[in-house]
N, C-alpha and C positions, 0 to 999 in steps of 0.2 A: 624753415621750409619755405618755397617760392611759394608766393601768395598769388593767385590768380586775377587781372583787372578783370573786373566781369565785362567792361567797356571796350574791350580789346576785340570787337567784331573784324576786325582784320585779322588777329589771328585763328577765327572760328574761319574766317573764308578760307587762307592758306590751307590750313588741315581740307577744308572739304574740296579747293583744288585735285592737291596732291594726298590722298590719306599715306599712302607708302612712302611720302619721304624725298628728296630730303628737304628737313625741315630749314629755317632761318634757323639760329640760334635764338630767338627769344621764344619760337614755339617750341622748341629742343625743349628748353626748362617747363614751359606749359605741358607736352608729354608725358616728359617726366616725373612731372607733378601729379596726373593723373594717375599715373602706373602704380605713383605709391600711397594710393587712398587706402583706407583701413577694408580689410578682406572683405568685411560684410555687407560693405557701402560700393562693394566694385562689381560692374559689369563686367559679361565676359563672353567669347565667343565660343560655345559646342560645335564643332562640328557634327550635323548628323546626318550627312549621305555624301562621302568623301570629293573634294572639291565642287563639288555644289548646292549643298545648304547646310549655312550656318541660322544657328538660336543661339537670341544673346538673351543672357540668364542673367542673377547675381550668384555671387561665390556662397555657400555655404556659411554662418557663419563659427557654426566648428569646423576644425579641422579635420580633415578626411572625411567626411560626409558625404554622398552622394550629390552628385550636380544631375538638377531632371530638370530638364528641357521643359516636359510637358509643354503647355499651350503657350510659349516665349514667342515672340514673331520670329519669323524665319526672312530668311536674305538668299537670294540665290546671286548673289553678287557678293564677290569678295571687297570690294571697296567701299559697297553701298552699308554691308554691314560693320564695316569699320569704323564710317562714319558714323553708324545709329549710337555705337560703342562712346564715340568721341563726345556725342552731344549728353548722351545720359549721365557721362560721370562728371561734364561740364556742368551738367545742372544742378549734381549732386554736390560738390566741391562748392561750385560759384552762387549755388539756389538761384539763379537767372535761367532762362530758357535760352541756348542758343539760336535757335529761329528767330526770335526776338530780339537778339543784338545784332542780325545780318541783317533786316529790317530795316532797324534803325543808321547802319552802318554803310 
């Protein structure tokens, strides 16, 4: 599996450019590395008031269980909470904060 440089605050800046894409190919595999963290460990976008606000939750970790929103922050930006998405599972993967490698970077 692609292993993440947590040092790669270039590729934390590209995502927060462009969140929709399209990526270089070396954030391509960072991506897709995130997409495929274990269900319980992953962030996610609810929508709950159709195209304008999203709450980013984590996934359940059974299967088919309810996803509740409850008190999650909410986004009334589609790309602001793609970002929030990008950085949570980056910290979860990398255990670095991305705020902190754009910082330094």
């Amino acid at each position: 599996m692609y292993e993440i440089d947590p040092a790669r605050a270039d590729l934390v800046r590209e995502f927060e450019a462009n969140p929709n894409g399209p990526y270089s190919p070396e954030l391509t595999l960072v991506v897709n590395r995130l997409r495929l963290m274990p269900i319980e460990d992953r962030h996610v976008l609810v929508c709950t008031r159709q195209g304008r606000e999203w709450a980013m939750v984590r996934m359940p970790a059974r299967g088919g269980a309810p996803i509740e929103p409850g008190d999650a922050p909410r986004f009334h930006d589609a790309e602001e909470a793609a970002r929030a998405v990008f950085r949570a599972r980056w910290k979860t993967v990398t255990g670095q904060d991305p705020e902190f490698q754009q910082a330094k970077g």
